[in-house]
N, C-alpha and C positions, 0 to 999 in steps of 0.2 A: 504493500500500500504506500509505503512512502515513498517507492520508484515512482507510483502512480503521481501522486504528489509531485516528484520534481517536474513531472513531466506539465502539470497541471501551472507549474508555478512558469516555468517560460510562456505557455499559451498564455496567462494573464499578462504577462510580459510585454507581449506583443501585441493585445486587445488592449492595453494603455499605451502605447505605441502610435494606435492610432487613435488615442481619442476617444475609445468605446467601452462602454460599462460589460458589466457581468452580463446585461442581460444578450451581447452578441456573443458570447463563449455561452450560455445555456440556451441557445436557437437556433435548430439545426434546418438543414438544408430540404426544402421539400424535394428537391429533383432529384433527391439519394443520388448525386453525380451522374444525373443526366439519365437513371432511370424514368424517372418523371418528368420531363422536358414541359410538357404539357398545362398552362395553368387554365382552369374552366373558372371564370368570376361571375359569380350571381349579382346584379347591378342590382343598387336601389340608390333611388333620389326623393326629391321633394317638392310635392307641387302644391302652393297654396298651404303652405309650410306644414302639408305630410306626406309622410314618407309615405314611400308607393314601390312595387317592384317596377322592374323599367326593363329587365334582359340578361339573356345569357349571353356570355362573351366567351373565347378561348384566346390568348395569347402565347406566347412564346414565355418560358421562364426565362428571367435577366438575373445573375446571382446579386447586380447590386439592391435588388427588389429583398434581398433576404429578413431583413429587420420589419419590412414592410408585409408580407406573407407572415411571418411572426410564426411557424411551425415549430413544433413542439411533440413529439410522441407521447400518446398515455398509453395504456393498457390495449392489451389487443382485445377485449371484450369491451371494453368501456372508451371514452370518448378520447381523444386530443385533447390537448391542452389549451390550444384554441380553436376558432372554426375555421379553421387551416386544413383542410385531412386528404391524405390519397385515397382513390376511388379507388375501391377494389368493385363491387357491385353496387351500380349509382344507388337504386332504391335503399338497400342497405347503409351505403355510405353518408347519405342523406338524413336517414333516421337516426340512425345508432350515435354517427360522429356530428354530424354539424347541428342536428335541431337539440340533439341531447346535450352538446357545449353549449352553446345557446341556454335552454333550462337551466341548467347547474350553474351558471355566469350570473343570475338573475338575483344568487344569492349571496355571492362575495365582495363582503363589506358593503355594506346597501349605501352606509353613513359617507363614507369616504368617495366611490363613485357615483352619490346617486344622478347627477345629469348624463354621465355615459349609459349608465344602467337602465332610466330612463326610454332613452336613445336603440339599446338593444332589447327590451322590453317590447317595445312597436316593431324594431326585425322580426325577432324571435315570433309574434303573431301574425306576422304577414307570413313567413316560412313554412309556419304550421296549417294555416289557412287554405293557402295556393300551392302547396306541397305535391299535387298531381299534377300543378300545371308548369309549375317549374322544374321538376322531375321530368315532364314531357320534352321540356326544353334544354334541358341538359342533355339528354339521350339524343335529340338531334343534333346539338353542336356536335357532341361527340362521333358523331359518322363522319364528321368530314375528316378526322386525324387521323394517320397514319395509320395499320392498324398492329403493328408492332410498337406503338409506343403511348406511355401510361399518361396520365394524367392527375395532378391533384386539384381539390375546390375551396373555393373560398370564398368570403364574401367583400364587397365593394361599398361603400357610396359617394355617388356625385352629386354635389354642391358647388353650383356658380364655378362649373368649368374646375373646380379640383377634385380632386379623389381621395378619400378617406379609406384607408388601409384597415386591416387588423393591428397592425402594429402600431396604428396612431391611434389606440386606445390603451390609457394608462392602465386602465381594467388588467385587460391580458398579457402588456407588458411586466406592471408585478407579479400578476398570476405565476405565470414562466417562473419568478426568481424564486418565489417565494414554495411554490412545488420542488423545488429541485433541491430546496434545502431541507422544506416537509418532510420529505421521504428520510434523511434523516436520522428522524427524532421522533417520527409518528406515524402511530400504524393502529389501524379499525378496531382490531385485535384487540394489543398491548397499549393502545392510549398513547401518550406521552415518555419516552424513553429519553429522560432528558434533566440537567443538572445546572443549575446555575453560575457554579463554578465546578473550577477542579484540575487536576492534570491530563492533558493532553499527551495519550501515547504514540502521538507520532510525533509533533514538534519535542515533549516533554515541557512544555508548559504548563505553569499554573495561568487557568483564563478564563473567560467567560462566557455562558452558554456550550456547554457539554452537549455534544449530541453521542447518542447509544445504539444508534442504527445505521449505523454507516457502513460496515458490513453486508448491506444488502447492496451495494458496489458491485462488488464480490462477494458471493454470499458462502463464508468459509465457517461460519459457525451461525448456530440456530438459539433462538429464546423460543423456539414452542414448548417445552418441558420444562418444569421449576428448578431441576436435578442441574439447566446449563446456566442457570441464572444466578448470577451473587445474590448471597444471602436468601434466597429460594424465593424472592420476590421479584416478580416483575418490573415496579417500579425502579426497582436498586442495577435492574440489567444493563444500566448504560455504563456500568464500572467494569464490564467483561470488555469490552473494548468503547472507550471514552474516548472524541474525537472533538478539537473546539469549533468552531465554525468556518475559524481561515481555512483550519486543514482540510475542512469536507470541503468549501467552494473549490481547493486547486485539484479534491481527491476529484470532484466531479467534473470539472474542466479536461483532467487528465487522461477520465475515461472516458469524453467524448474524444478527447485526439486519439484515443488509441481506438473506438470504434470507427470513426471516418480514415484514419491513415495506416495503423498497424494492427488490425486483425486481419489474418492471414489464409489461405486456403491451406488443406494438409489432408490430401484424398478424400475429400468429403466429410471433412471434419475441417471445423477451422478452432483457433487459438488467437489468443493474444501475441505479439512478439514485443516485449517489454526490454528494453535496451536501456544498462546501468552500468555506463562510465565510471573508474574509478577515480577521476574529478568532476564532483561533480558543472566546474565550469565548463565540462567538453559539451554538455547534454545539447543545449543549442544546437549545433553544431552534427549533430549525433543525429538528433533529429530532422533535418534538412536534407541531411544526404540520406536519410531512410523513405522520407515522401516518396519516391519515383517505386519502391516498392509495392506500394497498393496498388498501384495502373500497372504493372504486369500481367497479361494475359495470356491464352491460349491463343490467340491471334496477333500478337504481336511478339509472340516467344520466338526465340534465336533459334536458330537449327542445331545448334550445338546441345540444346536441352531438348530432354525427352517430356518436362513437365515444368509446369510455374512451381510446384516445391522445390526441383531441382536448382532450378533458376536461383531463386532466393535463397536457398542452400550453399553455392555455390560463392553467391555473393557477401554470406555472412562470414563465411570461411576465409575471406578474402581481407579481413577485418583485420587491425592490428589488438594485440591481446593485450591492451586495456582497456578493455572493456569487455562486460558481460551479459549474458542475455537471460531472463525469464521467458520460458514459453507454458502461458497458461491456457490450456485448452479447457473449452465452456461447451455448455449446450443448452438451449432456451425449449424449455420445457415449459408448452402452458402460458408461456410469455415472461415465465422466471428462467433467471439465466444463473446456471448451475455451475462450478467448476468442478471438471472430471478430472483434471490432472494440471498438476502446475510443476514444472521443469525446472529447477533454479540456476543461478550460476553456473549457466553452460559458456564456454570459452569458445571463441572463432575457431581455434585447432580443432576443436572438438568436430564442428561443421564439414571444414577441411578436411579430415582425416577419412569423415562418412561419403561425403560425394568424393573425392579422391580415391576413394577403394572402388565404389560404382562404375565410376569411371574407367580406372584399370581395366576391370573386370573387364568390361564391354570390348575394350581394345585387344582383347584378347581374342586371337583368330578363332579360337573353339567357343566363343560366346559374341561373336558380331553381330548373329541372324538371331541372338536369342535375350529372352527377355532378363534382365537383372536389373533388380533393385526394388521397391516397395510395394510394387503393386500387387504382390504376392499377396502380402498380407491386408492388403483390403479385398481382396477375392476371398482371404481365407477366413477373416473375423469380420463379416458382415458389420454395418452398420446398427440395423435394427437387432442383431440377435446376439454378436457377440463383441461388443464397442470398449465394453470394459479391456476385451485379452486384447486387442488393436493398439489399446493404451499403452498396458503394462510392458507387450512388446518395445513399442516407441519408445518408451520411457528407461528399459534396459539399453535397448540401442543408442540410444544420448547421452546416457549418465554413463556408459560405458561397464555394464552388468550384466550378468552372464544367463544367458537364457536358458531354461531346460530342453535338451534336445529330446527328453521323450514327450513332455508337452508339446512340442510341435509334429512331432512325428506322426501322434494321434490324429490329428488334423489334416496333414499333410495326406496321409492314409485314404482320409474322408473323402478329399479333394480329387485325389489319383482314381478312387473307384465309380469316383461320380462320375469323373468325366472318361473313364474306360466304358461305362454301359451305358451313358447318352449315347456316347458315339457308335457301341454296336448296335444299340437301337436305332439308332438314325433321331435320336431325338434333341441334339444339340441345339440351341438355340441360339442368337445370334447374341455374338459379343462374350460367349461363352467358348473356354478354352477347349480344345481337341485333346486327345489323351497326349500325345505327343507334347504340345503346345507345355501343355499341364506339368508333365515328366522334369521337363526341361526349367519350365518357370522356379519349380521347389530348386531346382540342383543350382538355378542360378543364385537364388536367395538363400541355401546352406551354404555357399560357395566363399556369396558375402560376407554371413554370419559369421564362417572360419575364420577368412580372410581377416575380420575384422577380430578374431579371437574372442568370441563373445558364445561359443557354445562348450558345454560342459563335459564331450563325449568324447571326444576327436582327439587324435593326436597334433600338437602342432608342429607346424609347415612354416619355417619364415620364408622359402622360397614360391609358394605356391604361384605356379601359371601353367597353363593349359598349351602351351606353344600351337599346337596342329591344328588343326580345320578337319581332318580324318585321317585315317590309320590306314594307310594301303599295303598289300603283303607284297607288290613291288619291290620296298625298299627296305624286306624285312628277311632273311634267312629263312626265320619258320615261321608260323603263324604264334607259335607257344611266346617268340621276341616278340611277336603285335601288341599282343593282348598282355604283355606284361610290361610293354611300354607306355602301353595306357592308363595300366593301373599306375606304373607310377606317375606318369604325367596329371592322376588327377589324385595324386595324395592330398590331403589322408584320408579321401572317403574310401580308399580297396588298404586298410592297414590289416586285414585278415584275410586267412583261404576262407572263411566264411563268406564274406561281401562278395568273394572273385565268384566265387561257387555259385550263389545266387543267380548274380551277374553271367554266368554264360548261360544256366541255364535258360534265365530274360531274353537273350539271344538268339540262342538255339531255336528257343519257342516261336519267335518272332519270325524267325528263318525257315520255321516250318510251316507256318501261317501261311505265309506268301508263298512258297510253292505250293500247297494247297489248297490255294485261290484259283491261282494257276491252272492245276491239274481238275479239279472241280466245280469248274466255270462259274469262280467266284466266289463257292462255298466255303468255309472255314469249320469243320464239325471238330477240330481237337478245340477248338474254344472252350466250348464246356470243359474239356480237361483245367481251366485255368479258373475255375470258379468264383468268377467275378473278381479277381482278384485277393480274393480274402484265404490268401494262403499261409500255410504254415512249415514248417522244415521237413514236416512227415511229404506233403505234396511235393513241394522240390527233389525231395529224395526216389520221389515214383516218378516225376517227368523226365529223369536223363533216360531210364528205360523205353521209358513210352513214345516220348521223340525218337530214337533209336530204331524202336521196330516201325514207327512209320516211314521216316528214313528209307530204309530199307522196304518198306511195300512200296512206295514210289522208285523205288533202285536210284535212289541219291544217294552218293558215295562221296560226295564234297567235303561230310564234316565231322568226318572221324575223327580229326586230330583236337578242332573246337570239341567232339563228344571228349574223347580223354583227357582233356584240360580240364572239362567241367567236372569229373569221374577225379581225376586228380585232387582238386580242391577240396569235390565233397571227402574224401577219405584222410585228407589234410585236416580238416576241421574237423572231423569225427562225426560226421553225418551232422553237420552244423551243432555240435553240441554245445556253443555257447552264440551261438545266433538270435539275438533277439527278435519274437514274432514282430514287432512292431517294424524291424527295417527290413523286411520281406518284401514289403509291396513297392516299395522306394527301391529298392537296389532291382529287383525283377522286372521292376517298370524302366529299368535306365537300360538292362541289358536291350529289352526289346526295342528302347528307341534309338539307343546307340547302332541301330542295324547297321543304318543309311550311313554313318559315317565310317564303320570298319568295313573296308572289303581284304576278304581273304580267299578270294579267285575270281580272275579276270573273266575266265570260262560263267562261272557263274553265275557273274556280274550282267554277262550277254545276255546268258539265255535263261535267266528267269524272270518270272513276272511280279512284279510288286502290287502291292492292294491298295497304293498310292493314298495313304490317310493323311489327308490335309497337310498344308504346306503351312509356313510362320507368317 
């Protein structure tokens, strides 16, 4: 919070800078940056000194208009803060946000505004009145706009050739301040959370007016229960965290810079990206050159990245190491906004070192055409079902914590048989990986995990690289040199005859598929022998045989040497006697798709026919 604060305390910085009160740092932009370009004004003027409606109008938004629109976000169920609001469904938009601001406006400080009040007293009844016929005529404006682009509404009036804003009423201008501090220190709930004096724990002052609710910023701790509140009362809960009023105006200043400039995308999840120099005089400065971060897109991304996380990954990395970053990721539930995970004092090497291994990766001839780096695990921990493991991952991978390799394996497992029996079903659906696709995606992302020395299983490798692009028995003596070139070229996932063992027989199997596509016009009947995948060391142990005898009913005599390598390992390992079921389906799945890249006879190579399953 008091990152938040510094950050808060430059934007008032520069809102006295130019001359403008709090209430331009608590007034946000209706055109959310040009999602809403579109402003729809309800006219009213006065004839015969009453007001009367007069038109709908649409205009272009102008940001220097922004004081003047006077937008303000409330509750997603309940109104704005003034009658400023973006249309999502006009009838809707109409009732809920602008007649119900309107009602609720009628009651704020009667004493202090009463000629504005007055004033909107007589809108508010014309509004409610002509409500079908102004809603008629909003919905025609609205056909002539684009139809790609949004629109918000507001109200106007014309007087003797000038125009009177929302913002040129004192009404909704305090409103604005006087909410943004509300919130607070006051809630429906719990009443008043709030102290006249006291010390403030973020400046560490003694000061005046305590607010107790300032945590709903960030909401990292809760007063629904007596058990979280000092001294088990309510009242007393603003001593859990006490805040005096400077601090909350820069804490709220702070989090609006960081919603309009640094919340971030991060595969369908975003964060905060909270940057804390350690002087604090760099922060200016700090924050200037981070602006161009938000306008990053998919459409204006470099070719050199594969995604706008990488982008900004990239560039964080690039950072010199005085300075540190928070990354809090949130999720607005409801319209309250939750934090799931908050990152702390992460360092630019740290950035550098993640995109720098991705990167490697990639450049690696045997990983060019294939996928590496995060998108694994947004395929693998859904958003709605499993957002928490998505976290804890991330969160290992940043802080630099060692993940469980059979936790993932489990998953991994899932993933590989899903997409092994869409695809023999023919039920793949689009944007969804192919077994192959899939096989490859895990081995890029364990590849990482290694690389980065962040998994708990493995032998470590400081040399790991993949040098080849495929394995041809051209440039090999025997085929027994290929395949043990490969293994070592992909140490340390083959550190046992168990893994090799597996692995040829994933091969073999593969290799007997596709001639039996071949020879059976496309049919594959030893599938079934691979039962959806969900094998064990007993089944590995029956298929060298069983590939073997069909082998031989098609009088293929190609892979005798590939059978006694696999025959070899299994009797090396002791019929897998320490093979874990769980890397069964992972190592069986890699022999089968590594088909394409090991050739061990040119003859072969000619004249058999492949069953051609999806390309990258």
């Amino acid at each position: 919070m008091e990152a938040v604060k510094n950050i808060g305390a430059i934007v008032l910085k520069e809102i006295e800078k130019r001359g403008e009160g709090l209430l331009e740092g608590f007034t946000e932009d209706p055109s959310d940056n040009g999602k809403y370009p579109n402003c729809i004004q309800i006219v009213f003027h006065r004839i015969d000194g009453k007001i009367q409606y007069k038109q709908v109008r649409a205009v272009q938004y102008d940001s220097d208009y922004k004081l003047k629109y006077l937008y303000r976000k409330g509750t997603s169920r309940g109104t704005d803060l003034t009658p400023t609001c973006k249309i999502t469904e006009i009838d809707r938009t109409y009732v809920i946000k602008l007649l119900a601001c309107y009602k609720e406006s009628l009651g704020f400080d009667k004493e202090k505004y009463e000629n504005e009040i007055n004033e909107i007293r007589d809108i508010y009844y014309i509004l409610e009145s002509n409500k079908d016929n102004i809603i008629a005529d909003i919905k025609e404006k609205t056909k002539g706009l684009p139809k790609k682009e949004n629109a918000f509404l507001t109200v106007v009036f014309e007087d003797d050739k000038n125009i009177k804003y929302i913002g040129d009423y004192l009404l909704f201008r305090d409103k604005i301040v006087n909410d943004a501090l509300k919130k607070f220190h006051y809630s429906a709930t719990y009443k008043d959370i709030y102290a006249e004096k006291g010390v403030c724990c973020i400046c560490r002052k003694y000061e005046n007016d305590i607010f107790g609710l300032v945590g709903v910023v960030f909401p990292f701790y809760t007063i629904d229960k007596p058990g979280y509140v000092s001294g088990l009362l309510y009242e007393k809960a603003w001593k859990n965290y006490p805040v005096c009023k400077n601090c909350a105006i820069l804490i709220e200043l702070g989090k609006k810079y960081l919603d309009d400039n640094l919340r971030m995308p991060f595969y369908g999840r975003e964060y905060y990206l909270i940057p804390k120099p350690i002087y604090e005089t760099d922060l200016e400065d700090v924050l200037k050159r981070y602006k161009t971060l938000k306008h990053v897109s998919e459409d204006n991304l470099e070719s050199i990245y594969s995604t706008v996380e990488e982008k900004v990954m990239d560039f964080l990395g690039r950072q010199e190491n005085n300075i540190s970053f928070d990354l809090m990721f949130t999720e607005n539930n409801k319209s309250a906004l939750t934090i799931e995970l908050n990152i702390e004092d992460v360092a630019p090497s740290r950035f550098k070192s993640i995109y720098d291994a991705i990167n490697r990766i990639r450049n690696m001839e045997f990983f060019s055409d294939k996928p590496v780096g995060f998108g694994m695990l947004v395929r693998l921990f859904p958003r709605k079902t499993h957002n928490r493991y998505f976290l804890e991952c991330i969160d290992k991978i940043i802080s630099n914590r060692i993940i469980e390799y059979n936790f993932l394996m489990q998953f991994f497992n899932s993933y590989l048989i899903d997409s092994f029996k869409k695809e023999e079903a023919g039920q793949l659906e689009k944007g969804e990986d192919n077994y192959r696709y899939a096989t490859f995606r895990i081995f890029g992302f364990i590849y990482f995990l290694q690389y980065m020395k962040l998994l708990n299983c493995q032998e470590e490798v400081d040399d790991m690289k993949i040098e080849k692009k495929e394995w041809n028995i051209k440039d090999y003596s025997s085929k027994e040199e290929l395949f043990e070139d490969f293994f070592q070229s992909a140490r340390p996932f083959f550190d046992t005859s168990e893994r090799k063992a597996v692995f040829m027989v994933g091969y073999l199997a593969k290799e007997l598929l596709n001639w039996q596509a071949s020879k059976e016009g496309g049919r594959k009947p030893f599938m079934a022998k691979l039962k959806g995948l969900q094998l064990d060391g007993k089944d590995i142990q029956r298929l060298i045989p069983q590939i073997q005898n069909k082998f031989a009913e098609y009088k293929i005599d190609y892979y005798s040497e590939e059978l006694s390598i696999a025959s070899r390992y299994m009797i090396e390992s002791e019929n897998l006697k320490n093979m874990a079921k769980l890397d069964i389906p992972y190592y069986f799945s890699l022999g089968m798709n590594m088909e394409k890249y090991i050739i061990t006879s040119n003859k072969k190579e000619n004249d058999k026919v492949t069953d051609g399953e999806g390309s990258f």
